[in-house]
PAZAPA-4460 file (N, C-alpha, C; in steps of 0.05 Angstrom, whole numbers, plus 32768, in hexadecimal, padded with zeros to 4 digits):
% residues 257
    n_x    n_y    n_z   ca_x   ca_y   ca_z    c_x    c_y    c_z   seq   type   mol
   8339   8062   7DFF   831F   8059   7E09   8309   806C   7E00     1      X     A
   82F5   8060   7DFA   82DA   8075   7DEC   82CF   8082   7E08     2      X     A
   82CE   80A2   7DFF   82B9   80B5   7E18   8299   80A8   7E1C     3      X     A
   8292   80A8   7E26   8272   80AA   7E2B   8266   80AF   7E12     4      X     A
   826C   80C1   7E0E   8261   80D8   7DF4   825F   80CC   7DDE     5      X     A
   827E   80BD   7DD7   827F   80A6   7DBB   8275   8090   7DBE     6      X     A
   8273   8086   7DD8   826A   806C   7DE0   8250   8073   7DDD     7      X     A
   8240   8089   7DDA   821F   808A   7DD8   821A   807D   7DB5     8      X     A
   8228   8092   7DAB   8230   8096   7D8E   8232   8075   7D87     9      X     A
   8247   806E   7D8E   824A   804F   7D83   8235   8038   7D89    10      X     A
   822B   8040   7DA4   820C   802A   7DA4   81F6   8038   7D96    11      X     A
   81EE   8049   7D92   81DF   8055   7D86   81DF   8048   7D68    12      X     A
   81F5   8048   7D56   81F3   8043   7D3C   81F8   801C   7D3F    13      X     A
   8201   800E   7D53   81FE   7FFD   7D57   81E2   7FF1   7D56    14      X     A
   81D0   8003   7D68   81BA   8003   7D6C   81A4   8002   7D57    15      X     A
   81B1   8014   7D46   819D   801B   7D2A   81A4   8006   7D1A    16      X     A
   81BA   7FF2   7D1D   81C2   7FE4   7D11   81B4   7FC7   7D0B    17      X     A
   81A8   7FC7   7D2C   81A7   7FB6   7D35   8183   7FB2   7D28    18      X     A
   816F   7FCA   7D29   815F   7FC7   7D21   815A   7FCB   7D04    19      X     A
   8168   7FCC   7CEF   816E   7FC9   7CDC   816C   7FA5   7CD5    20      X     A
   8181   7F99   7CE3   8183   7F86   7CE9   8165   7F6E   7CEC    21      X     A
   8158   7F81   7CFD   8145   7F75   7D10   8127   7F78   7CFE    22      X     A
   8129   7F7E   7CD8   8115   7F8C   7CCF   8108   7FAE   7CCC    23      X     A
   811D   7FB3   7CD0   811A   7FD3   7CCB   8126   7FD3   7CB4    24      X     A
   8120   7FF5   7CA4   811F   7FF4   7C89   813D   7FF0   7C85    25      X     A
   8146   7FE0   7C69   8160   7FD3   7C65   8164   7FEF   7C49    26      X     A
   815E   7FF7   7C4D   816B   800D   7C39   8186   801D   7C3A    27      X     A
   819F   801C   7C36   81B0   8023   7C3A   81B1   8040   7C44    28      X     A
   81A4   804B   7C27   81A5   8069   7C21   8195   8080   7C32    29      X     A
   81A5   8098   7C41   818D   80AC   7C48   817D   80B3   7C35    30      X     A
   815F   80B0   7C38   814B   80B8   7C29   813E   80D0   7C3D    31      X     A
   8144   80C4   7C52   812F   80E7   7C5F   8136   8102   7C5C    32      X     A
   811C   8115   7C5C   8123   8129   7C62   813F   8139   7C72    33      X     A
   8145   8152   7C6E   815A   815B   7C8A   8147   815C   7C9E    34      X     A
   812A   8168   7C9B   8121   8170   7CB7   8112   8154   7CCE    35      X     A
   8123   8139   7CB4   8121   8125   7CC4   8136   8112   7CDB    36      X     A
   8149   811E   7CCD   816C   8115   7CD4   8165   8111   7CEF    37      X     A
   815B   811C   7CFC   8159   8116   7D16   814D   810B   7D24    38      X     A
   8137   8102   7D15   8122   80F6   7D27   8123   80D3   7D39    39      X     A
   8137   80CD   7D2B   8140   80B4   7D37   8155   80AC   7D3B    40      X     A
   8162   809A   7D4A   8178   8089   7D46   8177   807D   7D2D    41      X     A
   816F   8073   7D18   8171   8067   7D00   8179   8070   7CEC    42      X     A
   8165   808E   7CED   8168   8099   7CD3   8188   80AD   7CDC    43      X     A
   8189   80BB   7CF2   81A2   80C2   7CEE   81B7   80AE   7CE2    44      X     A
   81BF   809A   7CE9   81D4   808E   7CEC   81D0   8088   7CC5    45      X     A
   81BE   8086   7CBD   81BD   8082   7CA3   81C9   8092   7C8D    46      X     A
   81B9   80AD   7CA0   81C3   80C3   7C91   81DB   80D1   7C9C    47      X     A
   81EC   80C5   7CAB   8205   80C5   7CB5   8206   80E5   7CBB    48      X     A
   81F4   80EE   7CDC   81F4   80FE   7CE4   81F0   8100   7D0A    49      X     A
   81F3   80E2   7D10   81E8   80DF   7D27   8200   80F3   7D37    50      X     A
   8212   80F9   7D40   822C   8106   7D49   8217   812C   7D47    51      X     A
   8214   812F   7D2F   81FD   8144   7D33   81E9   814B   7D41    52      X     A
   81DF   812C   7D3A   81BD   8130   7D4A   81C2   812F   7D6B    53      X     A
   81D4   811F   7D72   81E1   811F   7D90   81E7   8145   7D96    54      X     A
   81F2   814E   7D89   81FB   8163   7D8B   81D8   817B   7D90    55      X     A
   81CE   8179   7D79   81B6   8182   7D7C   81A4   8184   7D8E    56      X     A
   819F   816D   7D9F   818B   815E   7DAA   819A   8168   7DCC    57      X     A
   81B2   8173   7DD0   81B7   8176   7DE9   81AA   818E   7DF1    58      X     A
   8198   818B   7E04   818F   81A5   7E08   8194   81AA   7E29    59      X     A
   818B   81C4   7E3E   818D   81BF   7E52   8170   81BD   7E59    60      X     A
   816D   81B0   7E74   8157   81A5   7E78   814B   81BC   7E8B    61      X     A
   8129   81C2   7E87   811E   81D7   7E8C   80FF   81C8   7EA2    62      X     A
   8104   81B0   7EA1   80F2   81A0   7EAF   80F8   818A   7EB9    63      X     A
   80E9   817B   7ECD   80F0   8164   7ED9   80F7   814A   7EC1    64      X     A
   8108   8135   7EC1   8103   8125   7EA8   80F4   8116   7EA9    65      X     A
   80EE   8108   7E91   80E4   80EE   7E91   80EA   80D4   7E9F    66      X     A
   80E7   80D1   7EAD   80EE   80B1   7EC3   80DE   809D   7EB7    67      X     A
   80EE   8087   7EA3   80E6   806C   7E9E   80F7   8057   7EA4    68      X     A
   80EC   8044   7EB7   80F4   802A   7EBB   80EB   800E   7EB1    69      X     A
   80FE   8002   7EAB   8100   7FEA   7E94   8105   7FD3   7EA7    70      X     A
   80E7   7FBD   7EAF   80F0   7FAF   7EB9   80ED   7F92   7EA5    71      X     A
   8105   7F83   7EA8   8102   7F7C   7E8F   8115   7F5C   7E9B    72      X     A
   8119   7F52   7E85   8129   7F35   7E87   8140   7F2B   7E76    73      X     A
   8154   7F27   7E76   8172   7F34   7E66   816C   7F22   7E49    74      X     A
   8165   7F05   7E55   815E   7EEB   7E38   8147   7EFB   7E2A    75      X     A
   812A   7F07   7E30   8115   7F0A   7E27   8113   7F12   7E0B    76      X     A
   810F   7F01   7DF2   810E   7F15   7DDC   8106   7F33   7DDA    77      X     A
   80EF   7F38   7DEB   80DD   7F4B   7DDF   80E6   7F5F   7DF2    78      X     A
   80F2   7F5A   7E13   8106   7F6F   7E1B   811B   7F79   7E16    79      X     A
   8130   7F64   7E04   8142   7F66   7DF2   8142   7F7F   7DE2    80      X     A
   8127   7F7A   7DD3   8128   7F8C   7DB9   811E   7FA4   7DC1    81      X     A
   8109   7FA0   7DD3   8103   7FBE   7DDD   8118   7FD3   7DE5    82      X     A
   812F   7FC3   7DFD   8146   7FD5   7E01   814D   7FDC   7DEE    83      X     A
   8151   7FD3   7DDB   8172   7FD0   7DCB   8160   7FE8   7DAB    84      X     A
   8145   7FE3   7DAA   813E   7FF6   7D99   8126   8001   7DA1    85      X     A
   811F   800D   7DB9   8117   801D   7DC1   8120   8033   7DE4    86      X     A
   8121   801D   7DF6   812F   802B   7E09   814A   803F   7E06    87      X     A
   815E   802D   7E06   8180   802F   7DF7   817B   8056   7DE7    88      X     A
   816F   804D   7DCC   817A   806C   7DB1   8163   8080   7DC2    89      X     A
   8143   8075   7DCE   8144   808D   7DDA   8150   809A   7DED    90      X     A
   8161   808E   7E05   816B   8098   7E16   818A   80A8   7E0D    91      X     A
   8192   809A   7DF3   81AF   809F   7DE7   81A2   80BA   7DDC    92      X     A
   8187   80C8   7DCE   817D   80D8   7DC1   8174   80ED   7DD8    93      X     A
   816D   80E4   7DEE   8157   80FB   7E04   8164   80FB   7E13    94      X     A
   8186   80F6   7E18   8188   80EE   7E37   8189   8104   7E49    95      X     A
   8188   811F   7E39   8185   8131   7E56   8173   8134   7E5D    96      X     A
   8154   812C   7E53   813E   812D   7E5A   812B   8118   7E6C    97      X     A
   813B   80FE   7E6C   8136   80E8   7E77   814F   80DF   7E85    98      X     A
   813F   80CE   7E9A   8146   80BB   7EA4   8145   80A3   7EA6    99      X     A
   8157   8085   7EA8   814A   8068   7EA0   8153   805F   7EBB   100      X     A
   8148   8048   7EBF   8148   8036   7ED3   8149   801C   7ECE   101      X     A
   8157   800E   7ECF   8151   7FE7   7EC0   8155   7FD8   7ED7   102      X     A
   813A   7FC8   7ED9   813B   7FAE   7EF4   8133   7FA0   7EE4   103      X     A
   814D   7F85   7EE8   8151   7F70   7ED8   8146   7F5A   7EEA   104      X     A
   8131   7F54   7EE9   8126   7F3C   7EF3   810A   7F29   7EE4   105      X     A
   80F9   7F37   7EE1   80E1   7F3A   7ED5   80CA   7F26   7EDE   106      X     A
   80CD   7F13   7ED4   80BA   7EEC   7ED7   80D3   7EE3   7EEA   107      X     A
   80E3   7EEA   7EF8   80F4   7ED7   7F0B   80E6   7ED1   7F17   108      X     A
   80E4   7EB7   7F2C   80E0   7EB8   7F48   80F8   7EB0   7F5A   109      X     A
   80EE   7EB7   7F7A   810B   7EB6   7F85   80F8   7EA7   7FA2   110      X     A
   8111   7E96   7FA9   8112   7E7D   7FC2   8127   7E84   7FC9   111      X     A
   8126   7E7A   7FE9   8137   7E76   7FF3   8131   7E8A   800D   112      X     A
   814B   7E7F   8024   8148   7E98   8035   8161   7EB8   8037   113      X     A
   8156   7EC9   8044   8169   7EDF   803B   817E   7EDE   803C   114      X     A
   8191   7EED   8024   81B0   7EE7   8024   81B3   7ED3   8014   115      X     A
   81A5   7EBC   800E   81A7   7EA7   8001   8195   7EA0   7FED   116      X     A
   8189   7EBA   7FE3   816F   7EAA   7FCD   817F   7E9C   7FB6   117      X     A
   8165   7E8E   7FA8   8171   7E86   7F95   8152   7E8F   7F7C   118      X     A
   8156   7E88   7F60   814F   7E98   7F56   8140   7E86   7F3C   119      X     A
   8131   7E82   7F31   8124   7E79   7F20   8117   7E8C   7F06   120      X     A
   812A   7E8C   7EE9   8126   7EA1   7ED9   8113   7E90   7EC5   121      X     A
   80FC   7E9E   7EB6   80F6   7E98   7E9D   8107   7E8C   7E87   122      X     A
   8114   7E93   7E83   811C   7E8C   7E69   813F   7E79   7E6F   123      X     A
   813F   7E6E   7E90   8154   7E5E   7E9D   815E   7E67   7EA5   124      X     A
   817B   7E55   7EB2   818F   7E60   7EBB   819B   7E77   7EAF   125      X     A
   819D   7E7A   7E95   81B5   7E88   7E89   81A2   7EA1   7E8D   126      X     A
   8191   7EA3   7E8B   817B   7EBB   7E90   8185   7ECA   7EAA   127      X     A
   817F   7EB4   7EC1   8187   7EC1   7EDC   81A6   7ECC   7EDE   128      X     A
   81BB   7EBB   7ED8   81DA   7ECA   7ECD   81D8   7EE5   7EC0   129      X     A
   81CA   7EE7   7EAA   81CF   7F03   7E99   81B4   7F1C   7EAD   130      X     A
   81A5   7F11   7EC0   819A   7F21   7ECD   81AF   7F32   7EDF   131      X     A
   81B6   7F18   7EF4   81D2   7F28   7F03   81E9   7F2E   7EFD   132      X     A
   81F2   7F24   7EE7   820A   7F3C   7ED9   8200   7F57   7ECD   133      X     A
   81E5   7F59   7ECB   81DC   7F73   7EC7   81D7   7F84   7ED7   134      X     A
   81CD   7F7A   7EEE   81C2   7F7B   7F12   81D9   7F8E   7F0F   135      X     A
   81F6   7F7B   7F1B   820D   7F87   7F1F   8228   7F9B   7F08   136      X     A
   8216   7F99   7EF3   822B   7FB2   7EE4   8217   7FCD   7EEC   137      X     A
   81FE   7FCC   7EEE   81ED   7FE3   7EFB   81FD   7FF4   7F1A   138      X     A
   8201   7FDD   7F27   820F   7FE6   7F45   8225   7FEA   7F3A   139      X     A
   823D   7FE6   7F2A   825C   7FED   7F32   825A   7FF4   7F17   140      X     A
   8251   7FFA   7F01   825C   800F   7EE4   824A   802C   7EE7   141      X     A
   823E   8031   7EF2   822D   8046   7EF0   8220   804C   7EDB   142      X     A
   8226   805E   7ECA   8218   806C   7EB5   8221   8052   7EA0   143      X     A
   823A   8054   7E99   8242   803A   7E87   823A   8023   7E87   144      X     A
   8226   8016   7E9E   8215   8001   7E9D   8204   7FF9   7E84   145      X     A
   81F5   8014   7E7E   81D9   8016   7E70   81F1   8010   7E54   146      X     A
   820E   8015   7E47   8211   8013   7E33   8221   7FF7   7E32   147      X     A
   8229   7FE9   7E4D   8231   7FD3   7E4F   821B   7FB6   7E45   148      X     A
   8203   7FBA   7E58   81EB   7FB1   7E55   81DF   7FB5   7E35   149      X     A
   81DD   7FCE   7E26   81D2   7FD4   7E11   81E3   7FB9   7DFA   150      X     A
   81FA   7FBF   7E02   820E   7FB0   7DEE   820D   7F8E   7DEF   151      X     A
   8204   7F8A   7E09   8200   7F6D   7E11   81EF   7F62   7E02   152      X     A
   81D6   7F76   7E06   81B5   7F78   7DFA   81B3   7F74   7DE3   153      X     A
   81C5   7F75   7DCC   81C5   7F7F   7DAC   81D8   7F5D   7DAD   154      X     A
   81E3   7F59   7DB6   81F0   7F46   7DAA   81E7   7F26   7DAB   155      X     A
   81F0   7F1A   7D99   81EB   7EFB   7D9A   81E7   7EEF   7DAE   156      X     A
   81FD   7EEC   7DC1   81FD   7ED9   7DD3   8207   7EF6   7DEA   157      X     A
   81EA   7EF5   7DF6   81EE   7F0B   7E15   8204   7F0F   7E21   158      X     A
   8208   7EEB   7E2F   8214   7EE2   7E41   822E   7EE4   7E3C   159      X     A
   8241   7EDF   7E23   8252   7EDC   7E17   8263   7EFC   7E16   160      X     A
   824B   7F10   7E14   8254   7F28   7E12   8258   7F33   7E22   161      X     A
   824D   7F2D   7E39   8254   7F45   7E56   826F   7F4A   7E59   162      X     A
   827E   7F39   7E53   829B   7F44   7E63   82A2   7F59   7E42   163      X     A
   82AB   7F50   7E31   82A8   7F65   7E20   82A6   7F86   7E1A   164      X     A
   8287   7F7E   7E21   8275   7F93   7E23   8272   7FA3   7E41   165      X     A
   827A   7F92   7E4F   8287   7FA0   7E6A   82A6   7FB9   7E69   166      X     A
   82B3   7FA7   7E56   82CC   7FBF   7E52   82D1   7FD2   7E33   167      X     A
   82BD   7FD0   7E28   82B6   7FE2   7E15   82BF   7FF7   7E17   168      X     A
   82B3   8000   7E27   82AC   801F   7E29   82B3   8030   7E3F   169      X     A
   82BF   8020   7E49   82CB   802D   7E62   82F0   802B   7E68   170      X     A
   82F8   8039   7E78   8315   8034   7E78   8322   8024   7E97   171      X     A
   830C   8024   7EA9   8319   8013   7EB7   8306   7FF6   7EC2   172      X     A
   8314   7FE1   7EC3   830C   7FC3   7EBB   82F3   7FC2   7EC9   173      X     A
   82D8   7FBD   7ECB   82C7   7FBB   7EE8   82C2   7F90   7EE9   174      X     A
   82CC   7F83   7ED1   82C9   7F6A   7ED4   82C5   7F5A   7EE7   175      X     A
   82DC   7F5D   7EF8   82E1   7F53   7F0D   82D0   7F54   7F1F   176      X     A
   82CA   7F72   7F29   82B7   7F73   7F3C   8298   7F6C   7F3A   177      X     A
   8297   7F6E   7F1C   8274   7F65   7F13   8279   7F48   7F19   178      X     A
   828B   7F3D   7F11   8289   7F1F   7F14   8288   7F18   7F34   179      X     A
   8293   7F2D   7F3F   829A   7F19   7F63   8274   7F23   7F6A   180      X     A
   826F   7F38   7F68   8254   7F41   7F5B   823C   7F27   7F58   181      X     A
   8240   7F22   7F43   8233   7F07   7F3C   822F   7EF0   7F4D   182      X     A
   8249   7EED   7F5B   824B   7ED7   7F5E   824C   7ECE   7F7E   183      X     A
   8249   7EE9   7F8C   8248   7EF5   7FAD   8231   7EF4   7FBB   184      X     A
   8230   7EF8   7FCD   8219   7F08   7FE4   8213   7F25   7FD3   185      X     A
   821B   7F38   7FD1   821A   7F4C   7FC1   8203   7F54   7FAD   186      X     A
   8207   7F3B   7F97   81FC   7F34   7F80   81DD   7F25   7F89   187      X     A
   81E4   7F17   7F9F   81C7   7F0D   7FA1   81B5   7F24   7FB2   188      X     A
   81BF   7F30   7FBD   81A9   7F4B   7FD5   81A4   7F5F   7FB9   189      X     A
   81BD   7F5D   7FA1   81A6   7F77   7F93   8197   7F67   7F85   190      X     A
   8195   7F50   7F7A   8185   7F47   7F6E   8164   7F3F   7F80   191      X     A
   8169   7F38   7F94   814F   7F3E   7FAE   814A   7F5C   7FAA   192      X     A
   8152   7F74   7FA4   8154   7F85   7FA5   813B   7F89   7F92   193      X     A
   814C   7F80   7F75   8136   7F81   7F5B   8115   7F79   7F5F   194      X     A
   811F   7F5E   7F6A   810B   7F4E   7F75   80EF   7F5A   7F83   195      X     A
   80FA   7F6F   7F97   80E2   7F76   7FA9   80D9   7F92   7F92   196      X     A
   80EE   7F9F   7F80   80E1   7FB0   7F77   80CA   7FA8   7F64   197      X     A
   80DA   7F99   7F55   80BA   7F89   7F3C   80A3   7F7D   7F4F   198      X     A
   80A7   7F75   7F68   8093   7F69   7F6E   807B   7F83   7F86   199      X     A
   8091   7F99   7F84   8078   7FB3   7F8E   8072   7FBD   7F7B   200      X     A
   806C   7FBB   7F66   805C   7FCA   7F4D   804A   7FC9   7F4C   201      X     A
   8036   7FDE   7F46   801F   7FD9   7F46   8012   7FF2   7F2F   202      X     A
   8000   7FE6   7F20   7FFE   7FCE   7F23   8015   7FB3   7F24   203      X     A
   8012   7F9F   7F29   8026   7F81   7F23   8029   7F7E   7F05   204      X     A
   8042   7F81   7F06   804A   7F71   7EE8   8038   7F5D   7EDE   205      X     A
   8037   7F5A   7EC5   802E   7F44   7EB5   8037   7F3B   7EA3   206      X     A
   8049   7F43   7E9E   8060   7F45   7E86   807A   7F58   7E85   207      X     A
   8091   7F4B   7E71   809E   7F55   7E6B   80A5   7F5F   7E51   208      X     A
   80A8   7F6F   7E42   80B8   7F8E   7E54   80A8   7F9A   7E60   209      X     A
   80AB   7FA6   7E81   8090   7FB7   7E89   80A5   7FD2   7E8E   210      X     A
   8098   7FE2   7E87   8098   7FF9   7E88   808B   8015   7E9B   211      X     A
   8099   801C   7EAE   8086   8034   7EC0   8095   804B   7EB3   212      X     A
   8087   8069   7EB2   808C   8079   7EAE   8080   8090   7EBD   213      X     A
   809F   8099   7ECB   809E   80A9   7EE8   8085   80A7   7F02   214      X     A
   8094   807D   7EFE   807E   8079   7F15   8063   8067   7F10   215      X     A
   805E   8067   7EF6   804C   8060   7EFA   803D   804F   7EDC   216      X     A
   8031   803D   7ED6   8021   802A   7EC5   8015   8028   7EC2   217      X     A
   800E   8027   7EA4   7FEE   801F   7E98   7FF4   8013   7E73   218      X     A
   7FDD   8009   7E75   7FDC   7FFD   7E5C   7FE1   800D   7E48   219      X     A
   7FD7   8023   7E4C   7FDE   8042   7E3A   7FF9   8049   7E34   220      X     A
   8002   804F   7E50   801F   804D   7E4A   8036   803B   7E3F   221      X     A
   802F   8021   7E47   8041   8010   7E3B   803E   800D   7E28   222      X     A
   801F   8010   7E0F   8021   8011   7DF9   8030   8022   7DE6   223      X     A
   802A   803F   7DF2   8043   804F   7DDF   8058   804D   7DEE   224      X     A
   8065   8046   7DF5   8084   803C   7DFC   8092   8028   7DF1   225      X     A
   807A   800F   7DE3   8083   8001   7DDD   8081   8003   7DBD   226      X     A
   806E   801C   7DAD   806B   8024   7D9E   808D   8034   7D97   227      X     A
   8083   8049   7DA5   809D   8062   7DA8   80A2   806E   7DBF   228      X     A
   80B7   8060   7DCE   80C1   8070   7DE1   80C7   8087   7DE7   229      X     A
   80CF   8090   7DCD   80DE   80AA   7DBE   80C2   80BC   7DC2   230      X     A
   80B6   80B5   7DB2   809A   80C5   7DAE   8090   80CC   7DD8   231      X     A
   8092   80BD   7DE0   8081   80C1   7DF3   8094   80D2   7E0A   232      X     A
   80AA   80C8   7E0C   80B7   80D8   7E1C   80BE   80F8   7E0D   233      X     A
   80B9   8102   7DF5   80B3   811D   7DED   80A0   8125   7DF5   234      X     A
   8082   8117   7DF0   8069   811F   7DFA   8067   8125   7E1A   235      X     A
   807B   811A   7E2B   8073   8118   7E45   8088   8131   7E4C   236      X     A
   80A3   813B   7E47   80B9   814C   7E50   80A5   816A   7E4C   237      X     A
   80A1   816D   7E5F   8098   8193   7E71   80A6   819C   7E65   238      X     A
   80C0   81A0   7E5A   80D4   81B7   7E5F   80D7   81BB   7E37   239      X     A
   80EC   81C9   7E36   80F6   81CB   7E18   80FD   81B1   7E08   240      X     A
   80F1   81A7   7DF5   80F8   818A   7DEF   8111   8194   7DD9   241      X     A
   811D   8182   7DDE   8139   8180   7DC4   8133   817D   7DAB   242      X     A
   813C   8187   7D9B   813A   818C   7D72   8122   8173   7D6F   243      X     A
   8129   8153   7D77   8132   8138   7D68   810D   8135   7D71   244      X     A
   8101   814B   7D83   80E7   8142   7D93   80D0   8150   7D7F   245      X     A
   80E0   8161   7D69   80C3   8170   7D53   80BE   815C   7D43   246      X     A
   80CB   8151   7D3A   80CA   8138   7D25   80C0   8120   7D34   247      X     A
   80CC   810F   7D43   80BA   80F9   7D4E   80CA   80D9   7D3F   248      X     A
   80C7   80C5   7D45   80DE   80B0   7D4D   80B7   80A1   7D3E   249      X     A
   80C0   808A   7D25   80A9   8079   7D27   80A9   805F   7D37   250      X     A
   8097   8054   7D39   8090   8046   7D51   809B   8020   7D44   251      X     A
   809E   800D   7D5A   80AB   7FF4   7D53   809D   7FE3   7D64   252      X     A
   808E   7FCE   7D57   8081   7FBD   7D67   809A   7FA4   7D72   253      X     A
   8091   7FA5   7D8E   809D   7F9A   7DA9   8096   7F7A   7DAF   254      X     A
   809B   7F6B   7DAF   808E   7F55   7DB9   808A   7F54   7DDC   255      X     A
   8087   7F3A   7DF3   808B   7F3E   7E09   8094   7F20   7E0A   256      X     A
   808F   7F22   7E2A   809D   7F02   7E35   808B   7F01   7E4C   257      X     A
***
């Protein structure tokens, strides 16, 4: 079974893969500089050094981190891609410097009375499904969530991938329980859960992907985040920034929902 460590490694170049994929430069070959090797998830993996730059980039942390939360919608194109190539390689690139948070709800609305809501997603049913199998690999995978979810996020069909992408990366099964999860009392109180958090923000959402950073929103902010995550969470870390933060990550336009 893959450690943490390789499982970063393997979504990471997945990741770079994916934006390659997605219109990023199709050039096989490392053309950058060395004193660039690092500056991204892309270009490492190109220049077949990311196992390095992971290595480089671990620093200990000398300040409070970066706290960003992703509230977002599992179907959403433009939250899709934001995770998967901007949330995801920076947190796989900064993670001792930051922290993430993902409430999967976004444009839902919710009926019903407590214990029993029911749930109305943008983009349908299958939207609301891949919300609470995300809801619930957050509560019972811990850290392995964010690479369960990441893997879901990159792939074709979301929904198709969770169980999969649920035992990836980990060595003992959590399927079962995300599914009773899903499909429980359990699954519906955290998803009310989500619910009251997107709907105390303030300002109020108006879109998805929204973005707070340690706490807090503005138009300012969500533009370079959705520019460069990477960039901004270097600009914002107090403390010693890691190698990968002199160089700088270029920026990827985001759509929303």
């Amino acid at each position: 079974m893959l450690s943490f460590r390789s499982a970063l490694l393997l979504l990471a170049a997945a990741a770079a893969a994916f934006s390659l994929i997605s219109g990023g430069d199709c050039r096989p070959s490392c053309s950058a500089s060395p004193a660039q090797w690092c500056s991204s998830v892309e270009i490492a993996a190109k220049c077949g050094v990311l196992e390095q730059c992971f290595g480089a980039n671990v620093t200990k942390s000398s300040a409070p981190p970066v706290n960003i939360s992703l509230y977002y919608e599992s179907l959403c194109p433009g939250c899709r891609q934001f995770l998967v190539l901007q949330l995801m390689p920076t947190f796989f690139m900064l993670n001792d410097i930051m922290n993430v948070e993902l409430v999967p709800y976004g444009n839902a609305q919710e009926t019903g009375p407590p214990g029993n809501y029911v749930y109305t997603c943008q983009h349908g049913p299958e939207e609301c499904t891949g919300n609470m199998i995300e809801t619930c690999m957050l509560n019972k995978m811990g850290d392995d969530a964010y690479l369960a979810i990441n893997c879901m996020e990159m792939s074709v069909d979301v929904l198709k991938a969770a169980k999969p992408c649920s035992e990836l990366f980990t060595e003992k099964s959590y399927w079962d329980d995300i599914q009773k999860c899903v499909s429980g009392a359990e699954g519906n109180k955290l998803m009310h859960l989500n619910a009251v958090k997107t709907g105390a923000l303030k300002p109020p959402h108006e879109y998805v992907p929204w973005v707070t950073v340690n706490g807090e929103h503005s138009e300012d902010l969500q533009q370079k985040a959705m520019s460069s995550l990477f960039n901004l969470v270097c600009s914002l870390y107090k403390g010693d920034k890691p190698a990968a933060c002199t160089v700088g990550q270029g920026g990827k336009k985001v759509s929303v929902c």
